[in-house]
N, C-alpha and C positions, 0 to 999 in steps of 0.2 A: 504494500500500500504506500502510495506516496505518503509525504510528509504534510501535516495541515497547515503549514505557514512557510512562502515562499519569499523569499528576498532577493531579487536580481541586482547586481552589484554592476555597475557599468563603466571601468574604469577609463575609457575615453569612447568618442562617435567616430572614431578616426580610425582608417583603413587601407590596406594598401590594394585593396583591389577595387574592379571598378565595375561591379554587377549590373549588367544592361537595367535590370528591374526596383535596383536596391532603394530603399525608400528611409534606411536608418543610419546611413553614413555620413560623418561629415568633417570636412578633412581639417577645420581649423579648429576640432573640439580639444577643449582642455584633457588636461589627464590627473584621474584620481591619486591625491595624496593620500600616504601613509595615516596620515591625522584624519583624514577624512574618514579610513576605516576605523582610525579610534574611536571618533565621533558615532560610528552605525555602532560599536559598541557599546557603548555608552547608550544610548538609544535603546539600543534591545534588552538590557540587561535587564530593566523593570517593564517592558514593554509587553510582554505575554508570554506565558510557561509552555506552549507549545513547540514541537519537533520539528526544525529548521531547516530547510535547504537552504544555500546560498548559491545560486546559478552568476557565472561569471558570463558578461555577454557584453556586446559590443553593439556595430563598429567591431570592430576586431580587439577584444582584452588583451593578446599575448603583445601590442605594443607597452603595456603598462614594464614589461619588464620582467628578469628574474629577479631580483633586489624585491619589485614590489612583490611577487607572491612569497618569497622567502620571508617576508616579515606580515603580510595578511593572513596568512591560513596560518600559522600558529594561535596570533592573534583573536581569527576569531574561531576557532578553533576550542581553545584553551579559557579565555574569558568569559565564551560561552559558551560551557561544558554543561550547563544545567538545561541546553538546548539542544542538547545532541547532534549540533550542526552535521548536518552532508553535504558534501559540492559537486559541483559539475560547472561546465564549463561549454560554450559554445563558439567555436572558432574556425577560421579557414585554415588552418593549421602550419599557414607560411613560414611563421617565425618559430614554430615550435623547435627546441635547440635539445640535447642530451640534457642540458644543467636546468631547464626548466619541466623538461618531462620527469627528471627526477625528483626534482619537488613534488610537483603534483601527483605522483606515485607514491609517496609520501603519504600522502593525504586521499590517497583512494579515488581521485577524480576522475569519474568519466567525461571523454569530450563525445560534444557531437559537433558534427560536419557538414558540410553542402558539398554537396557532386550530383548535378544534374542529369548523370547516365555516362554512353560513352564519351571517349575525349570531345572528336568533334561536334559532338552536341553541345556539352557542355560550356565549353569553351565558347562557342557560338555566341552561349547568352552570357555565359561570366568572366569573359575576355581571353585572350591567346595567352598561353600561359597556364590557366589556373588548376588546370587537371593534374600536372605534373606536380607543382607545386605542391599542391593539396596532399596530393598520392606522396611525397615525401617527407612532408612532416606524418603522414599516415602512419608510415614505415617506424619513424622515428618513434611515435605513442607506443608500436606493436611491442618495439624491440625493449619497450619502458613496461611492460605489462599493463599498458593504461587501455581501457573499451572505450571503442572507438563508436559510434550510429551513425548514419549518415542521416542527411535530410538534402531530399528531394524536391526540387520546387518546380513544378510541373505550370509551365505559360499555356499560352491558346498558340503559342507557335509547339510546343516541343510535345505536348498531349497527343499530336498526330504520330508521335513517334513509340507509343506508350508501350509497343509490344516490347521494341528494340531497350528501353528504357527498362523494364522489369527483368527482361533475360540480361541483362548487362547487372543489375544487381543480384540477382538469382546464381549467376555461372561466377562472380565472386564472393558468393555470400556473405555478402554486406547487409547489417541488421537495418530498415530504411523505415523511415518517417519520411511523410510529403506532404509538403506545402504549396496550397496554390498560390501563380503568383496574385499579388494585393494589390488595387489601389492606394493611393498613399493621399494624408491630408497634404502634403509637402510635395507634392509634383505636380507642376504644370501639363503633363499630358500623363493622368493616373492610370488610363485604362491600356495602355498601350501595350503593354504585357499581360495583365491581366485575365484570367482563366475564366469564363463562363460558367455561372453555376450551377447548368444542367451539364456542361461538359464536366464537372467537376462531378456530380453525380454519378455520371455514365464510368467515369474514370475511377471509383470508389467500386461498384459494382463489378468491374472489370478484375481490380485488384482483388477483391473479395475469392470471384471464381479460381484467380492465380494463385491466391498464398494458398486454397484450399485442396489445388490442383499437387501443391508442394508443399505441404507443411510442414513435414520434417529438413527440408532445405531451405527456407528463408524465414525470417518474422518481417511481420508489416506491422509497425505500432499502432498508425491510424484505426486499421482495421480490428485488432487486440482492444483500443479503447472502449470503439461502436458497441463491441460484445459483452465487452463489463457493464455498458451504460445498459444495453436490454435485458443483462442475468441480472446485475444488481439492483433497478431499478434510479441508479443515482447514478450525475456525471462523477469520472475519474480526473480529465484534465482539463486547463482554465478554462479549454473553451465552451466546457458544458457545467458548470456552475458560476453561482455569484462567486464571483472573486476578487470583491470591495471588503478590504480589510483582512485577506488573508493572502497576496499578493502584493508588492509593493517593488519597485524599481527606486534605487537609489544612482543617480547619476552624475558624472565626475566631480562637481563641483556641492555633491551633498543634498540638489533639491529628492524631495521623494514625489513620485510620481503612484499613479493607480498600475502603471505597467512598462515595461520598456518602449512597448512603443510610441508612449508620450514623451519619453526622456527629447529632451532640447526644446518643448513646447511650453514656452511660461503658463500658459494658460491650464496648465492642467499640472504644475506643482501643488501641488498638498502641503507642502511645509520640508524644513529642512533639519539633516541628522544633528548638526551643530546644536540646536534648542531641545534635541529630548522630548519631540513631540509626545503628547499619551496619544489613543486610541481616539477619545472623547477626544480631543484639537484637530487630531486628523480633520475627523469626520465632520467638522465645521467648515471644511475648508467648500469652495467651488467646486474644485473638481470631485471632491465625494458625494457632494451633493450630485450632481451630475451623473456619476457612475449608480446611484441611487435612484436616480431617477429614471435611468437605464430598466432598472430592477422593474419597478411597478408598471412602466411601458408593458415589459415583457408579460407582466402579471396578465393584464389586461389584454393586447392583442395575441396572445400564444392561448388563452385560455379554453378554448372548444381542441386544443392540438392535446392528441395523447401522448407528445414525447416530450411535453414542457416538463414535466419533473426532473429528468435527467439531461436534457439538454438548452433550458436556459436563455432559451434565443439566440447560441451562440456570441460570439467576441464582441464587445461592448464597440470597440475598435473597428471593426469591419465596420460594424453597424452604422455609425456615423459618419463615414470617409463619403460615402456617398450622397448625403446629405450638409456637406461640408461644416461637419460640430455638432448640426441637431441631432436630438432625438425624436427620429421621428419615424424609426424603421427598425426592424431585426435584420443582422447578420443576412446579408444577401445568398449566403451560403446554404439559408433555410430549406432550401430543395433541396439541396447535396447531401446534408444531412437525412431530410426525412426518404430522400430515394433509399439511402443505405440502410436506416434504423426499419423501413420499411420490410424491405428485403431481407435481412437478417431474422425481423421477429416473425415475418411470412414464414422462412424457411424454416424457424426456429420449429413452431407451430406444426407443421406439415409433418416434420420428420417426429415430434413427439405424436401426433395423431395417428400417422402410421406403423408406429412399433407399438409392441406389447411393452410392460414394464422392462422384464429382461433384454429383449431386445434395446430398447432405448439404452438400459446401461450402459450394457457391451459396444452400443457404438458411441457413447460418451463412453469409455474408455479405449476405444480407438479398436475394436475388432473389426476386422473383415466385412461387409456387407454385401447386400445386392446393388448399392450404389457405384457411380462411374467414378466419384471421389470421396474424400471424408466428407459428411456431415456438418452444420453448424454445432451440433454436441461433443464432435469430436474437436472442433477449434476451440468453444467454449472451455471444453475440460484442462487444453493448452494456455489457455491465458488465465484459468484459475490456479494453475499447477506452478504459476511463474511468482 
């Protein structure tokens, strides 16, 4: 089970690559000081008793340094031991060096990644260069014993390619999450890369039939999520609960944000680590208000839908890029979602209706059947078993 209080730590916006689609770079951002993580410490110490991640993310974090994690992850680490802190990290993995993978090995950090398939795709949309690159700080995590994920960011250009794009992860067994690409509140031309929400659907559904086709040879996170959220009846990740006030982005210069991807947008600071915000300051600020108000929108228009308990409306974030701030809309991904949560609980349904008791167990525990593939019971019993 994840952790129920998320802190992303963003030690600069600043990046050495130059992703056709990227919407969270920026190359004159400051970079997080050491005091500054004293300061988040300080902040969390009395700020709530619950089991902490800290996700390092960017912009690219490994420009902060090894100096900077050799003295952060102890840090917060160690001072806040009564939070059981976990890290992770999210990065193009360019600068990863021997002396910084070995820290982070230290500290148990998994990274994840971007690689959009094979080279020349990838490259395509994340510039000449970046696949090799990538693949060699890869190498470098392997040889550190650090897990590696990748994430996939599937456009309305490279989703024509999606067969090429899954056997390319499948014949490396690379563990993959994918992200569509996003409109951005900060681009002048948002949609230009941007995935279709029925293409996004179709593209979920697609994947679904592939991990199912393979499921002792790859995992699909996205898909592992969709299945927790229809057995367990509740979201697992941000994008399918409230996650105002258990979530927070701290970004280089200290403001706190509802998420990283408001870090560099004043308008949606919440208050800063320096002050020792409580929970009750937060939540006066504008932007809580806002992410709150997000909330009862969602109450109100999602409520004839049977997959609002678990899924939320989707990303607060999406939701408003398209209406430039307002709230005035759910997560345009709304289809995407209910195609797959659809599909899953269809199949779920069918294949319990059509087995006896024994029968259904045996094939939740992955025996043999009359079918062409495993089962939803049998994925299911996979993402319970993890």
């Amino acid at each position: 089970m994840k952790n129920p209080f998320h802190v992303m730590l963003i030690p600069t916006l600043g990046c050495p690559a130059h992703c056709s689609y990227c919407w969270s770079s920026d190359a004159g951002s400051p970079k997080m000081s050491i005091d500054t993580v004293r300061d988040v410490v300080t902040w969390l110490k009395e700020f709530r008793n619950d089991r902490v991640t800290f996700t390092f993310h960017g912009g690219e974090p490994l420009l902060a340094g090894a100096d900077f994690y050799r003295q952060a992850l102890p840090l917060l680490s160690q001072e806040l031991s009564h939070l059981n802190p976990e890290f992770a990290m999210q990065s193009n993995l360019w600068l990863l060096t021997p002396e910084i993978a070995e820290i982070l090995a230290q500290y148990q950090v998994p990274l994840g990644t971007s690689i959009d398939g094979p080279e020349e795709l990838n490259d395509l949309q994340r510039g000449e260069g970046y696949f090799a690159k990538t693949m060699r700080g890869y190498e470098i995590a392997r040889a550190h014993g650090l897990r590696v994920s990748f994430i996939c960011t599937f456009t309305n250009y490279s989703v024509r390619f999606r067969e090429e794009i899954f056997n390319f992860f499948l014949e490396n067994r690379f563990r993959l999450k994918l992200h569509p690409a996003l409109p951005s509140l900060r681009d002048k031309n948002p949609e230009q890369w941007a995935l279709d929400p029925d293409e996004y659907g179709d593209l979920l559904v697609f994947l679904l039939d592939k991990y199912l086709d393979n499921l002792d040879s790859i995992e699909i996170m996205n898909i592992n999520d969709l299945c927790r959220c229809i057995f367990t009846r509740r979201g697992s990740v941000c994008t399918f609960v409230n996650c105002t006030g258990n979530t927070f982005a701290v970004g280089p210069d200290g403001s706190i944000y509802p998420c990283y991807r408001f870090v560099g947008m004043p308008e949606w600071v919440m208050g800063q680590v320096r002050d020792a915000p409580t929970m009750e300051e937060l939540s006066c600020s504008g932007a809580w208000q806002r992410m709150h108000q997000y909330e009862k929108y969602v109450d109100e228009a999602c409520k004839e839908c049977k997959h609002l308990r678990y899924c939320r409306g989707g990303c607060p974030y999406n939701a408003i890029v398209p209406t430039g701030g307002k709230i005035a809309g759910v997560d345009p991904h709304c289809r995407a979602y209910t195609r797959a949560f659809n599909e899953i609980g269809t199949r779920l349904n069918d294949e319990m209706m059509n087995t006896s008791f024994l029968d259904g167990a045996s094939s939740f525990q992955g025996a043999p059947g009359a079918q062409k593939r495993p089962g939803i019971m049998r994925l299911m019993h996979k993402v319970l078993l993890r």
